[in-house]
mmCIF entry with sequence, helices, sheets and N, C-alpha, C, O atoms, coordinates in Angstrom:
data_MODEL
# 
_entry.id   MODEL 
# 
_entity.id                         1 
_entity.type                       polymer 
_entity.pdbx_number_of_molecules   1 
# 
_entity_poly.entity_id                      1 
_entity_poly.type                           'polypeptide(L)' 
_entity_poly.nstd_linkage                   no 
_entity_poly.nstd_monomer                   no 
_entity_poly.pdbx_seq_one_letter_code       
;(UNK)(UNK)(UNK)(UNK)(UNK)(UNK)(UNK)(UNK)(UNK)(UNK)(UNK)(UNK)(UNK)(UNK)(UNK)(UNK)
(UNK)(UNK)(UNK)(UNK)(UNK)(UNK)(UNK)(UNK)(UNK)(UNK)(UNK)(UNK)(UNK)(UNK)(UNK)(UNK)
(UNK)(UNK)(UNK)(UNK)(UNK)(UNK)(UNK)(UNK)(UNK)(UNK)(UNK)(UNK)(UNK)(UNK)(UNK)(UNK)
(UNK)(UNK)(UNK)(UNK)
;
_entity_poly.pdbx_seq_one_letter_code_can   XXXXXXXXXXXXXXXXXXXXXXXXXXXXXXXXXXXXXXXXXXXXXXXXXXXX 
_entity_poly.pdbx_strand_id                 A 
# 
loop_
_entity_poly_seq.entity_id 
_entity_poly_seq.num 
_entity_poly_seq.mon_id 
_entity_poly_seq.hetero 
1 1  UNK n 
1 2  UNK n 
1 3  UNK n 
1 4  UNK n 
1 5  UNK n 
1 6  UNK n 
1 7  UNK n 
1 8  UNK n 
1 9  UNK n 
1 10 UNK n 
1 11 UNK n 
1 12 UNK n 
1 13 UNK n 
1 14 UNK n 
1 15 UNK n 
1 16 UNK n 
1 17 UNK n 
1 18 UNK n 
1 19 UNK n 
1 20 UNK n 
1 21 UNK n 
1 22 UNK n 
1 23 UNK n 
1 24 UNK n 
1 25 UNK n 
1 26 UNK n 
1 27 UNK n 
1 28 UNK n 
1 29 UNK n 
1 30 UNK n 
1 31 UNK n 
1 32 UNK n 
1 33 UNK n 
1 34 UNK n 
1 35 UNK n 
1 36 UNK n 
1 37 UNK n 
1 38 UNK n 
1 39 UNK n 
1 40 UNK n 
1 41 UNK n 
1 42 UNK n 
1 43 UNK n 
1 44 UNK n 
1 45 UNK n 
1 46 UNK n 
1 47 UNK n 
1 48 UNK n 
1 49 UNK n 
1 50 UNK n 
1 51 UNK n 
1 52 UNK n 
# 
_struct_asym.id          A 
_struct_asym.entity_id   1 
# 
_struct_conf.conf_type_id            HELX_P 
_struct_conf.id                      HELX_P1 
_struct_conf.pdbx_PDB_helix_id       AA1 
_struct_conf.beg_label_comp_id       UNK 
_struct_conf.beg_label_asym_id       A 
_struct_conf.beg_label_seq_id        15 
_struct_conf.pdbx_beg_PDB_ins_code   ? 
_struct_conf.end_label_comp_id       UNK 
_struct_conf.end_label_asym_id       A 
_struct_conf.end_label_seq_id        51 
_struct_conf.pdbx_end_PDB_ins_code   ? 
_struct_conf.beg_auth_comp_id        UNK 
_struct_conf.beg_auth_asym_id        A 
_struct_conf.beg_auth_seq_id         15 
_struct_conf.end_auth_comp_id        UNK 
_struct_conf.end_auth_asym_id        A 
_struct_conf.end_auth_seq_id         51 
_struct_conf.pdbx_PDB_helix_class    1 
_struct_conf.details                 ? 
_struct_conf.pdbx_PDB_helix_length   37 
# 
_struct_conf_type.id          HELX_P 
_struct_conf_type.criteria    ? 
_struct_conf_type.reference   ? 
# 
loop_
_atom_site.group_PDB 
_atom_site.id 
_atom_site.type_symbol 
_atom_site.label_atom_id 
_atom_site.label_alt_id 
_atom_site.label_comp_id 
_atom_site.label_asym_id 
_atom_site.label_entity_id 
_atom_site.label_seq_id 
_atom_site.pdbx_PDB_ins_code 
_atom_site.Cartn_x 
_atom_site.Cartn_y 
_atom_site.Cartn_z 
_atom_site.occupancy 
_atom_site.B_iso_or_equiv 
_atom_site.pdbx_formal_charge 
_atom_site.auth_seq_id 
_atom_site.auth_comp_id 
_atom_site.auth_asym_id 
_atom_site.auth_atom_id 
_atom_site.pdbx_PDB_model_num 
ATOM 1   N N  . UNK A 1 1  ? 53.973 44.036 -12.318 1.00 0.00 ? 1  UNK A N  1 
ATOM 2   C CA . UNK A 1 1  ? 53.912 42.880 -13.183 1.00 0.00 ? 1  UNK A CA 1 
ATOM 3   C C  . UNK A 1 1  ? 52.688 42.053 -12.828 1.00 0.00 ? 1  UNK A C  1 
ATOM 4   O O  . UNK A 1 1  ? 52.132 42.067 -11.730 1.00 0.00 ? 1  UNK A O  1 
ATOM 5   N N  . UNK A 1 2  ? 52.322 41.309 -13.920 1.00 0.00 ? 2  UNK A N  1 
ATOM 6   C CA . UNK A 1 2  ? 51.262 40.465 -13.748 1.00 0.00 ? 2  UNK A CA 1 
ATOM 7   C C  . UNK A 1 2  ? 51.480 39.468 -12.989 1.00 0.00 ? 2  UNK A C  1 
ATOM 8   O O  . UNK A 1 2  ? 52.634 39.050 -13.090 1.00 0.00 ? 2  UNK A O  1 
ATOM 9   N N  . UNK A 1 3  ? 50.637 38.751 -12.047 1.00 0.00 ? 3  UNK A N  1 
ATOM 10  C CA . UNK A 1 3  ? 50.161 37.316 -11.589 1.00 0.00 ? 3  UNK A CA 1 
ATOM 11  C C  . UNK A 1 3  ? 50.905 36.080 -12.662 1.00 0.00 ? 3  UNK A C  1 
ATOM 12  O O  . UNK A 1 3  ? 50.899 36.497 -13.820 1.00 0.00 ? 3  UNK A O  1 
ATOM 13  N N  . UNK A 1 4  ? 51.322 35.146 -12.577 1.00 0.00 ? 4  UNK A N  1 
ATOM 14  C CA . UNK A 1 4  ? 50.869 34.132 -13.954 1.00 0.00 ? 4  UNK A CA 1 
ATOM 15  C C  . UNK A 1 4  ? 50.927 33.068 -12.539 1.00 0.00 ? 4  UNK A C  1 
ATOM 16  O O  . UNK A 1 4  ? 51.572 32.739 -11.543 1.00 0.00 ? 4  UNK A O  1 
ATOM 17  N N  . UNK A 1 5  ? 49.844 32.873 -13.254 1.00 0.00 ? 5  UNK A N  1 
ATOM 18  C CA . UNK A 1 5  ? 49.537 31.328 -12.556 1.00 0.00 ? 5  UNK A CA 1 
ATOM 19  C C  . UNK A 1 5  ? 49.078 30.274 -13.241 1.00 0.00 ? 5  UNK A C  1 
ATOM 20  O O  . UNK A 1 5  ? 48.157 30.259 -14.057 1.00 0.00 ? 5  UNK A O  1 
ATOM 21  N N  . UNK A 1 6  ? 50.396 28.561 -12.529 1.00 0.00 ? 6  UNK A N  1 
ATOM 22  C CA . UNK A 1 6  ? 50.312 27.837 -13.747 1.00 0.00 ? 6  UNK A CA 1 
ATOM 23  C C  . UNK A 1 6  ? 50.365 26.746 -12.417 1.00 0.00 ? 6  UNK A C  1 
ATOM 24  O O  . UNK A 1 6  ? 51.022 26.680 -11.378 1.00 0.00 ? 6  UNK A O  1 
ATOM 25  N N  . UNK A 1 7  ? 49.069 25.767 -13.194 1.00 0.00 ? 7  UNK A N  1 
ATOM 26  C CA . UNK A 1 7  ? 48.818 24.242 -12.977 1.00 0.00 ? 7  UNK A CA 1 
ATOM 27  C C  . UNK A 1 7  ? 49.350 23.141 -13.742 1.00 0.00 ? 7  UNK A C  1 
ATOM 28  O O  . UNK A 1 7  ? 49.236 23.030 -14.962 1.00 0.00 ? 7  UNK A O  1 
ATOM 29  N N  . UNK A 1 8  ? 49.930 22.339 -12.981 1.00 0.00 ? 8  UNK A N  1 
ATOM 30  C CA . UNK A 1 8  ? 50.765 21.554 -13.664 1.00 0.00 ? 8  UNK A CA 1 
ATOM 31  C C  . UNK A 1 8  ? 50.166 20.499 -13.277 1.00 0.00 ? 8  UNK A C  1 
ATOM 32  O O  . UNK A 1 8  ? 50.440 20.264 -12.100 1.00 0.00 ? 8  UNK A O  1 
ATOM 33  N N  . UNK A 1 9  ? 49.158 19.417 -13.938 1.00 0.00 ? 9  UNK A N  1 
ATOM 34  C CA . UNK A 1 9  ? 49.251 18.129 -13.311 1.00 0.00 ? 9  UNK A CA 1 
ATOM 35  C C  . UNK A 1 9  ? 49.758 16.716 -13.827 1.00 0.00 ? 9  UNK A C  1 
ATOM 36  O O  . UNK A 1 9  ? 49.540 16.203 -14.924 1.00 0.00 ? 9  UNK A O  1 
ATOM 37  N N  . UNK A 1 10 ? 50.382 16.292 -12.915 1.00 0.00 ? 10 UNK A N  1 
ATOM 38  C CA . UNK A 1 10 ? 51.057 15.141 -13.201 1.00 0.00 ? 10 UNK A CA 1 
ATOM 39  C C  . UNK A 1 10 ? 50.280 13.655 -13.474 1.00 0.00 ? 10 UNK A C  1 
ATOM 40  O O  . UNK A 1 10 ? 49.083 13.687 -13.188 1.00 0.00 ? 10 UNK A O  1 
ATOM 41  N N  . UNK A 1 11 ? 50.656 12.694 -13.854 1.00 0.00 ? 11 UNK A N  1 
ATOM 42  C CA . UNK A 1 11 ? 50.093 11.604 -14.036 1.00 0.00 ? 11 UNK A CA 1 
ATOM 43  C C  . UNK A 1 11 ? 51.268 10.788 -13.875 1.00 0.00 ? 11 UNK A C  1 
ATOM 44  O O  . UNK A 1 11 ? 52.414 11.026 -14.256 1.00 0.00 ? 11 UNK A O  1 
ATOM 45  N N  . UNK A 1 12 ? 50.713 9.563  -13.113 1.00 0.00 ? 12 UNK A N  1 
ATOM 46  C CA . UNK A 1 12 ? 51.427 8.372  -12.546 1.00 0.00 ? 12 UNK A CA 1 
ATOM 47  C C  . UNK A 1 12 ? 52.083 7.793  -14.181 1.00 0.00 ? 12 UNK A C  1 
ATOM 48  O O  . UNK A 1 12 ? 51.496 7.616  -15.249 1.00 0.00 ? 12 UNK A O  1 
ATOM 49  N N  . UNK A 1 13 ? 53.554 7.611  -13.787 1.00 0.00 ? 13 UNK A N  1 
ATOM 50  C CA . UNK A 1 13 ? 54.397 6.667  -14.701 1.00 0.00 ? 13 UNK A CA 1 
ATOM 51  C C  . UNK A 1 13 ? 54.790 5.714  -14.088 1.00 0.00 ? 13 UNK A C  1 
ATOM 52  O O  . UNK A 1 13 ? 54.906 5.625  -12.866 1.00 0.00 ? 13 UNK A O  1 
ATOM 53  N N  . UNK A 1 14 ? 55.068 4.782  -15.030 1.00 0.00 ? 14 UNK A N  1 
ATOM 54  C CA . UNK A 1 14 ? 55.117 2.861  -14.348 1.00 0.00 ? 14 UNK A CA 1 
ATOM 55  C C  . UNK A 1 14 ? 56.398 2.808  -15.287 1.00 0.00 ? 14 UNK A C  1 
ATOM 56  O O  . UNK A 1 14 ? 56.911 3.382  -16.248 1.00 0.00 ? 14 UNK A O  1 
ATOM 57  N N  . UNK A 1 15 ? 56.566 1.888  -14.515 1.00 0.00 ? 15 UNK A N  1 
ATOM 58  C CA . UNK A 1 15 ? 57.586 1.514  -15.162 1.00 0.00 ? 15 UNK A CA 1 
ATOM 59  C C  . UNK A 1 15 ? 57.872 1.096  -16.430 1.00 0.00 ? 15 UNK A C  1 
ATOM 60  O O  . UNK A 1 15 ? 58.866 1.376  -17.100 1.00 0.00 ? 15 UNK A O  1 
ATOM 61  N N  . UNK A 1 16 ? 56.447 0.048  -16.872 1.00 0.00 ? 16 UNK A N  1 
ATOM 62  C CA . UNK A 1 16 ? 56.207 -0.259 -18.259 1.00 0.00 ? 16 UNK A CA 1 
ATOM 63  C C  . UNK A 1 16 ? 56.398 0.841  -19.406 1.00 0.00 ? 16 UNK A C  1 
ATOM 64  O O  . UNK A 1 16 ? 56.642 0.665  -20.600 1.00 0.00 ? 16 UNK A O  1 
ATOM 65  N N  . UNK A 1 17 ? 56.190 2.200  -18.585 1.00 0.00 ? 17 UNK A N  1 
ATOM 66  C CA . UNK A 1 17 ? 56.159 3.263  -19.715 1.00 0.00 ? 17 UNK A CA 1 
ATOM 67  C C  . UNK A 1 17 ? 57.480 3.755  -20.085 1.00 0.00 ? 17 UNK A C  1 
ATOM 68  O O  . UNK A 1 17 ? 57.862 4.040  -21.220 1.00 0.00 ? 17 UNK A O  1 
ATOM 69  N N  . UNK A 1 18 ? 58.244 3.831  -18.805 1.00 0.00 ? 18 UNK A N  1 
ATOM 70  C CA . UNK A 1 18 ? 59.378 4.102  -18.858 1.00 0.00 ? 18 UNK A CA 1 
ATOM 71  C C  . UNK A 1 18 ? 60.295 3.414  -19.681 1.00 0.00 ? 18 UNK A C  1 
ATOM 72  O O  . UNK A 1 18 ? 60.927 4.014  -20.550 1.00 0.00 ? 18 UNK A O  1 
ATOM 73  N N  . UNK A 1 19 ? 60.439 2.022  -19.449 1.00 0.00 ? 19 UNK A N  1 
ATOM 74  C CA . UNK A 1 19 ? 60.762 0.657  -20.341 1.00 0.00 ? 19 UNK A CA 1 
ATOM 75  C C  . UNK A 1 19 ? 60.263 0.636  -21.954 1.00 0.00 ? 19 UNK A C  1 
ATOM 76  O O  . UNK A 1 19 ? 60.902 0.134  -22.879 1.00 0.00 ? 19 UNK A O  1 
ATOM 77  N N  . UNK A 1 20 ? 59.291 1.138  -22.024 1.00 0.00 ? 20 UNK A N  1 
ATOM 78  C CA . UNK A 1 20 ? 58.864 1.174  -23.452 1.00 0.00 ? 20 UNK A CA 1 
ATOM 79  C C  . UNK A 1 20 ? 59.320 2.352  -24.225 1.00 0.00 ? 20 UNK A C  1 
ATOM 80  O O  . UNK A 1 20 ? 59.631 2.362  -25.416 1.00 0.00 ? 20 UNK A O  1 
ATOM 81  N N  . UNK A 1 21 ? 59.321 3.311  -23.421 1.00 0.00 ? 21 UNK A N  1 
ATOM 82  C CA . UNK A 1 21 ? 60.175 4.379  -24.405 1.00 0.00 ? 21 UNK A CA 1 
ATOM 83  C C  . UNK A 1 21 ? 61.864 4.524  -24.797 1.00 0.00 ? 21 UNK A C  1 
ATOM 84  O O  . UNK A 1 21 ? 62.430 5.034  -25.764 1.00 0.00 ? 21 UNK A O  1 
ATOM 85  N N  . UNK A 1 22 ? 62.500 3.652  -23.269 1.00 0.00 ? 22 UNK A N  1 
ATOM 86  C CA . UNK A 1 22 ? 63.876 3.662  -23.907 1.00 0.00 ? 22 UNK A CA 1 
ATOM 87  C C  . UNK A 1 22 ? 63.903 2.669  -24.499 1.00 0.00 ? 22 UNK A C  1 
ATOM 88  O O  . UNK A 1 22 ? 64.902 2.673  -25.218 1.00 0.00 ? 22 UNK A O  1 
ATOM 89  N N  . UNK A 1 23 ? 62.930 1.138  -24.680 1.00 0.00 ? 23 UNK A N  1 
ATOM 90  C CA . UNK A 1 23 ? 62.971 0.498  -25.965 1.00 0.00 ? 23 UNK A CA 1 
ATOM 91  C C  . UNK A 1 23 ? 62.917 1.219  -27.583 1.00 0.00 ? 23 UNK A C  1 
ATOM 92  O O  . UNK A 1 23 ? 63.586 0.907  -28.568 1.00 0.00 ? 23 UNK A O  1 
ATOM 93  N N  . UNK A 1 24 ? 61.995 2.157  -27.458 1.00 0.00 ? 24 UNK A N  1 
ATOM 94  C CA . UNK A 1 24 ? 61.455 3.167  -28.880 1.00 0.00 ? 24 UNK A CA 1 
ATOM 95  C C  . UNK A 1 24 ? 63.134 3.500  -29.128 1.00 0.00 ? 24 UNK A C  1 
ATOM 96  O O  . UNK A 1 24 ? 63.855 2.979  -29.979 1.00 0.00 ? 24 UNK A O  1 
ATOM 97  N N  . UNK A 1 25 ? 63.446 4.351  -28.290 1.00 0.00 ? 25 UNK A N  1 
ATOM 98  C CA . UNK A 1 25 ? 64.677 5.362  -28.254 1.00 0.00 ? 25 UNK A CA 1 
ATOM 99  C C  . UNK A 1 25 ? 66.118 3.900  -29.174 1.00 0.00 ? 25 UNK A C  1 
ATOM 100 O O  . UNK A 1 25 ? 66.600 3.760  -30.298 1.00 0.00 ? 25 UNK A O  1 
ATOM 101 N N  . UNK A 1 26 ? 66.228 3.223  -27.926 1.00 0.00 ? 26 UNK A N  1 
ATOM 102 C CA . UNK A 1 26 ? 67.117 2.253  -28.597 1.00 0.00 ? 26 UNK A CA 1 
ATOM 103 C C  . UNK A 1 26 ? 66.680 1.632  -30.010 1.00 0.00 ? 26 UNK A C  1 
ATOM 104 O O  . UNK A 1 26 ? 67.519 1.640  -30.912 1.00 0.00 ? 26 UNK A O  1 
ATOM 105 N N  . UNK A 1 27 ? 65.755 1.242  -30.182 1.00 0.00 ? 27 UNK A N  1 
ATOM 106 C CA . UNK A 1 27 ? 65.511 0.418  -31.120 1.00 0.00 ? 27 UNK A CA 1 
ATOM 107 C C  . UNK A 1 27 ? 66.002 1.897  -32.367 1.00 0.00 ? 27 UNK A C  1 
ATOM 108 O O  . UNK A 1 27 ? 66.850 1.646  -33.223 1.00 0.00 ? 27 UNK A O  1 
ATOM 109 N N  . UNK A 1 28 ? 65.402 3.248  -32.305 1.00 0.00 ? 28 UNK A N  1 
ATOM 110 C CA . UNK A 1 28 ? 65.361 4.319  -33.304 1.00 0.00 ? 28 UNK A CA 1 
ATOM 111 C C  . UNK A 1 28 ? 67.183 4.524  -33.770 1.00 0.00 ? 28 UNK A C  1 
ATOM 112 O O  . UNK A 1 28 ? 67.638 4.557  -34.913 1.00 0.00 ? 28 UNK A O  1 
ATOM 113 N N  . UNK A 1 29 ? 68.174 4.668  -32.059 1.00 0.00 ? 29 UNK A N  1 
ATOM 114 C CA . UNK A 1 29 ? 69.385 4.562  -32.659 1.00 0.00 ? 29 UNK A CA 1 
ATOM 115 C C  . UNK A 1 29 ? 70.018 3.417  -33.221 1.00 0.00 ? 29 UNK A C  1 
ATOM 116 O O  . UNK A 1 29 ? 70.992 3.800  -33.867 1.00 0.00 ? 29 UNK A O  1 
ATOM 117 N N  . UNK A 1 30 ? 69.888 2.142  -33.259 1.00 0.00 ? 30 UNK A N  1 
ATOM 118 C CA . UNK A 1 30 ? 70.315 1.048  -33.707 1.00 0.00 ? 30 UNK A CA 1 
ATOM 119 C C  . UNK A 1 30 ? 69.924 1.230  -34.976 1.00 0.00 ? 30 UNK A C  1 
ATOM 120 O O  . UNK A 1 30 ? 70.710 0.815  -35.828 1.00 0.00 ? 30 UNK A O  1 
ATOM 121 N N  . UNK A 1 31 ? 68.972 1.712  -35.327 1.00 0.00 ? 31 UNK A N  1 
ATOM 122 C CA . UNK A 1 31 ? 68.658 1.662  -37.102 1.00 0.00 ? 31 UNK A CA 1 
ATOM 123 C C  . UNK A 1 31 ? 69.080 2.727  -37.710 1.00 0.00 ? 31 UNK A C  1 
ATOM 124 O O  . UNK A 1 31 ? 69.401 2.671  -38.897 1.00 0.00 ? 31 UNK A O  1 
ATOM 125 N N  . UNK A 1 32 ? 69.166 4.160  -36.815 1.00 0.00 ? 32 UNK A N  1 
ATOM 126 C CA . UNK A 1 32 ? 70.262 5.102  -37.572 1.00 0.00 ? 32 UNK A CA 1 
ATOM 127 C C  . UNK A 1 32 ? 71.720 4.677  -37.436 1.00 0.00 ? 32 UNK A C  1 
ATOM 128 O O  . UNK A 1 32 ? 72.695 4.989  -38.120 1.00 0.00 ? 32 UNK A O  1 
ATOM 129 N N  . UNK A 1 33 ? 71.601 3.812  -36.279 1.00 0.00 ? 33 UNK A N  1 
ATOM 130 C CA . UNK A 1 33 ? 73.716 3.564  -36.254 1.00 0.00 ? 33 UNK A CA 1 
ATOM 131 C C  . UNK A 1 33 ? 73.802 2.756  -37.675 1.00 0.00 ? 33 UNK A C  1 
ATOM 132 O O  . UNK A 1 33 ? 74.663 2.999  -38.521 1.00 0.00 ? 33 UNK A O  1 
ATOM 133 N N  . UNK A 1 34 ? 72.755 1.732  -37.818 1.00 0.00 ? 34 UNK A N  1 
ATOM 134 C CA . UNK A 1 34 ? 72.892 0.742  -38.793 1.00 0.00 ? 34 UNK A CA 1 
ATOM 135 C C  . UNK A 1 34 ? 73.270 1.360  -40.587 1.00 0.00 ? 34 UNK A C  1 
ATOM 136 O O  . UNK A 1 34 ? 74.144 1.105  -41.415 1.00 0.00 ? 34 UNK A O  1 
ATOM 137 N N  . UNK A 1 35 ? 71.787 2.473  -40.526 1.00 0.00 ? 35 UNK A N  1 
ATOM 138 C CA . UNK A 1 35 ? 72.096 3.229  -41.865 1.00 0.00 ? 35 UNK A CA 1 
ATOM 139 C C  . UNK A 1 35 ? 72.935 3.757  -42.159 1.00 0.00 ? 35 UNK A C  1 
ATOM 140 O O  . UNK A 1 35 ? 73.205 3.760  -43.360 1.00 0.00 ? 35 UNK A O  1 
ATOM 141 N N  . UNK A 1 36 ? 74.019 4.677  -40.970 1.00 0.00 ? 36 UNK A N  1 
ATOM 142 C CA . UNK A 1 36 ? 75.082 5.365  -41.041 1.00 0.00 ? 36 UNK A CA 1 
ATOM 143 C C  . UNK A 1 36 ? 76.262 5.022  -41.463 1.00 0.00 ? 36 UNK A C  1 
ATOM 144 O O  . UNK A 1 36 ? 77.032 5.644  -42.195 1.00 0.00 ? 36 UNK A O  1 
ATOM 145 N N  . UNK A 1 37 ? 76.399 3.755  -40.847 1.00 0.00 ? 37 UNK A N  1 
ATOM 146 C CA . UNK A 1 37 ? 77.555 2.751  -40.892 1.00 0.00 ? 37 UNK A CA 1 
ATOM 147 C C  . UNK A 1 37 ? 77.332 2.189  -42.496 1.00 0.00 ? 37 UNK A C  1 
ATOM 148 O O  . UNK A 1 37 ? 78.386 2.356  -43.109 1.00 0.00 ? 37 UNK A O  1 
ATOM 149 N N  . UNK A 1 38 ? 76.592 1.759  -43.096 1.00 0.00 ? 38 UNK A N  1 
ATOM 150 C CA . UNK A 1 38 ? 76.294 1.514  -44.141 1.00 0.00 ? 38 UNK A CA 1 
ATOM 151 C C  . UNK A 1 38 ? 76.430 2.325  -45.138 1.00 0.00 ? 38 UNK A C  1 
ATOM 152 O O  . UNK A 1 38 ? 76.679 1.917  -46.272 1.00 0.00 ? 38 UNK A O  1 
ATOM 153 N N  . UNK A 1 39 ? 76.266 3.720  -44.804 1.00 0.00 ? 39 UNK A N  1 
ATOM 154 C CA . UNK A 1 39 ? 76.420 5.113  -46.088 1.00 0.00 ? 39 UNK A CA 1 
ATOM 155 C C  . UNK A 1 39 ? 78.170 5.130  -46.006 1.00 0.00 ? 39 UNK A C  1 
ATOM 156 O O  . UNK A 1 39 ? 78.966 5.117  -46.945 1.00 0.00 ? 39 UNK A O  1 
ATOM 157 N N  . UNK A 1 40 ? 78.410 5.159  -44.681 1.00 0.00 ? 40 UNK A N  1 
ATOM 158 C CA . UNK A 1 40 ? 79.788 5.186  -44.772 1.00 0.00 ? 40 UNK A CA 1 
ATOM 159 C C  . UNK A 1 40 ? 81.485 4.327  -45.466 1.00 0.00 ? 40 UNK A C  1 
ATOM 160 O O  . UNK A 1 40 ? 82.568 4.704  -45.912 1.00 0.00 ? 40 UNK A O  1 
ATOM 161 N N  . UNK A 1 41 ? 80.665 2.817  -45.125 1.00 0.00 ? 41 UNK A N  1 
ATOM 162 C CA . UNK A 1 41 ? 80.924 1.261  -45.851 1.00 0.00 ? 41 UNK A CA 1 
ATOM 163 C C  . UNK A 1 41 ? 80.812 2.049  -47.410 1.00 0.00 ? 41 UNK A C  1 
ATOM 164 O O  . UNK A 1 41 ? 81.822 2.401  -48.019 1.00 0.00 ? 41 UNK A O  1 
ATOM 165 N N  . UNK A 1 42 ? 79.555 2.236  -47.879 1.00 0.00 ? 42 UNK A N  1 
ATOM 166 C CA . UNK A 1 42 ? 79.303 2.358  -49.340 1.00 0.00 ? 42 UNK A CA 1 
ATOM 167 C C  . UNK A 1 42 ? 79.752 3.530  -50.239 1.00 0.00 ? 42 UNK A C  1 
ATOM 168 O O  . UNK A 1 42 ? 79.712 3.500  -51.469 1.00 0.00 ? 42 UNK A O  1 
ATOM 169 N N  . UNK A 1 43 ? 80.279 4.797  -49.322 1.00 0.00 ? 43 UNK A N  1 
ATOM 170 C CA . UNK A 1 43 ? 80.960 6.104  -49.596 1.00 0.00 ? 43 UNK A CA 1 
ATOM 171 C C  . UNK A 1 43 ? 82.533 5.301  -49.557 1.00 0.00 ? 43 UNK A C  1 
ATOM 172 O O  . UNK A 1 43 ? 82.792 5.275  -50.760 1.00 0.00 ? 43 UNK A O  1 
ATOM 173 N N  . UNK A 1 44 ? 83.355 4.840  -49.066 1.00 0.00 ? 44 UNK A N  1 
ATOM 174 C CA . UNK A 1 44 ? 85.070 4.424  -48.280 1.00 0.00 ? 44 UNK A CA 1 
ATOM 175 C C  . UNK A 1 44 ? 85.465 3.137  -50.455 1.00 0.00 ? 44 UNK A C  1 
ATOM 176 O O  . UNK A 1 44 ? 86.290 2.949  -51.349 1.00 0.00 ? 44 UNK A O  1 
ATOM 177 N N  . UNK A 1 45 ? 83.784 2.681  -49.859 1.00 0.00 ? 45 UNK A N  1 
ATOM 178 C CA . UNK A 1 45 ? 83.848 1.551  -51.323 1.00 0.00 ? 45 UNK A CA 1 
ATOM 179 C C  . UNK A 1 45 ? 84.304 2.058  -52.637 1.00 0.00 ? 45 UNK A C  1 
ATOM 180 O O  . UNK A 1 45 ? 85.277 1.755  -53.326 1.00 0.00 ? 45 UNK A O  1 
ATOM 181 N N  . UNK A 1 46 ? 83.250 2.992  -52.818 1.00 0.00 ? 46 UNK A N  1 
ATOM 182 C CA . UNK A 1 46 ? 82.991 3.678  -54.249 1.00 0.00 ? 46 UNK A CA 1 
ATOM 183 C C  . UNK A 1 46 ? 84.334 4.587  -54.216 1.00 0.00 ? 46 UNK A C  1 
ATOM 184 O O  . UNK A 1 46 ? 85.128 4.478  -55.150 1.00 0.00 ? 46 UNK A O  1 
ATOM 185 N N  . UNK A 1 47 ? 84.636 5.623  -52.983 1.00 0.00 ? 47 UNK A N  1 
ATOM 186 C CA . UNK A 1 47 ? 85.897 6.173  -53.289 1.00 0.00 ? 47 UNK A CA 1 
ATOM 187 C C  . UNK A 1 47 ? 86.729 5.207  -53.558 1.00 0.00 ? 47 UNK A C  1 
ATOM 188 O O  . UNK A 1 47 ? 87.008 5.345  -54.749 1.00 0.00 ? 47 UNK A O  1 
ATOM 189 N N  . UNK A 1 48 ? 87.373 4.165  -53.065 1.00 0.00 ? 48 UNK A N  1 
ATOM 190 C CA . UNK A 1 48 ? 88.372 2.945  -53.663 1.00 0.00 ? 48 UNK A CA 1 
ATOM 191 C C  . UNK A 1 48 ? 87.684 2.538  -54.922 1.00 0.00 ? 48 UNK A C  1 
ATOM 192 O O  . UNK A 1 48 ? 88.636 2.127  -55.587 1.00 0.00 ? 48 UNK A O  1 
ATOM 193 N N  . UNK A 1 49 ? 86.718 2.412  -55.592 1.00 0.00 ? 49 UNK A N  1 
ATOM 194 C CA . UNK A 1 49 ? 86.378 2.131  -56.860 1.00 0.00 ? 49 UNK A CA 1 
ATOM 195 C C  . UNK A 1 49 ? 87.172 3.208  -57.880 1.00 0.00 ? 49 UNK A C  1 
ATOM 196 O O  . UNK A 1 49 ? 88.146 3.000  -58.604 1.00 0.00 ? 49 UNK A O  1 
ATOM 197 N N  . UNK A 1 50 ? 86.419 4.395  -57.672 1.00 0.00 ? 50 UNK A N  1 
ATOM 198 C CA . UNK A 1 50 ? 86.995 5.815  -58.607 1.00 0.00 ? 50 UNK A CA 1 
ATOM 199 C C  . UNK A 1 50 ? 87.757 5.922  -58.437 1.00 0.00 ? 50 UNK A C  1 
ATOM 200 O O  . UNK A 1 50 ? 88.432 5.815  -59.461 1.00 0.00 ? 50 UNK A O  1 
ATOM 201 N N  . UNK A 1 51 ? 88.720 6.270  -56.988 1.00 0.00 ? 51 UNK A N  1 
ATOM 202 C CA . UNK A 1 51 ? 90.628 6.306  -56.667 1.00 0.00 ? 51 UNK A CA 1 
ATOM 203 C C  . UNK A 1 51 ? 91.154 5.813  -56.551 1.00 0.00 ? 51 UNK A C  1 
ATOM 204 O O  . UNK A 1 51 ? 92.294 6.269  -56.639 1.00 0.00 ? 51 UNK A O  1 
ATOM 205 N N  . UNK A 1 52 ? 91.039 4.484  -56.257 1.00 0.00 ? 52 UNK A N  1 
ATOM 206 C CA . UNK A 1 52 ? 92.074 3.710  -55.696 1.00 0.00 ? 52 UNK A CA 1 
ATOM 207 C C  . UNK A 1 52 ? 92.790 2.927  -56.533 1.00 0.00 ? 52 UNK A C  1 
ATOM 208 O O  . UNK A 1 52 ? 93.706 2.230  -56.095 1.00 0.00 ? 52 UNK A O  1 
# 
């Protein structure tokens, strides 16, 4: 079998970076929890409109 040879180099993370991406992350699920909850509200509605 072949050799493989692999360089990996790293670069310093701070904390700021760290902090800023689980801000991204949170902020991304709060606006899908928000839309979800809302399709769901507006699907529960309309079925009680047509069936209920």
């Amino acid at each position: 079998m072949a050799e493989l040879s692999q360089h990996v180099e790293f670069s310093e993370v701070t904390s700021d970076d760290i902090l800023e991406n689980r801000r991204a992350g949170w902020e991304t699920f709060t606006r899908s929890a928000t839309w979800g909850i809302g399709a769901i509200a507006l699907t529960l509605v309309l079925l009680y409109v047509l069936w209920g």
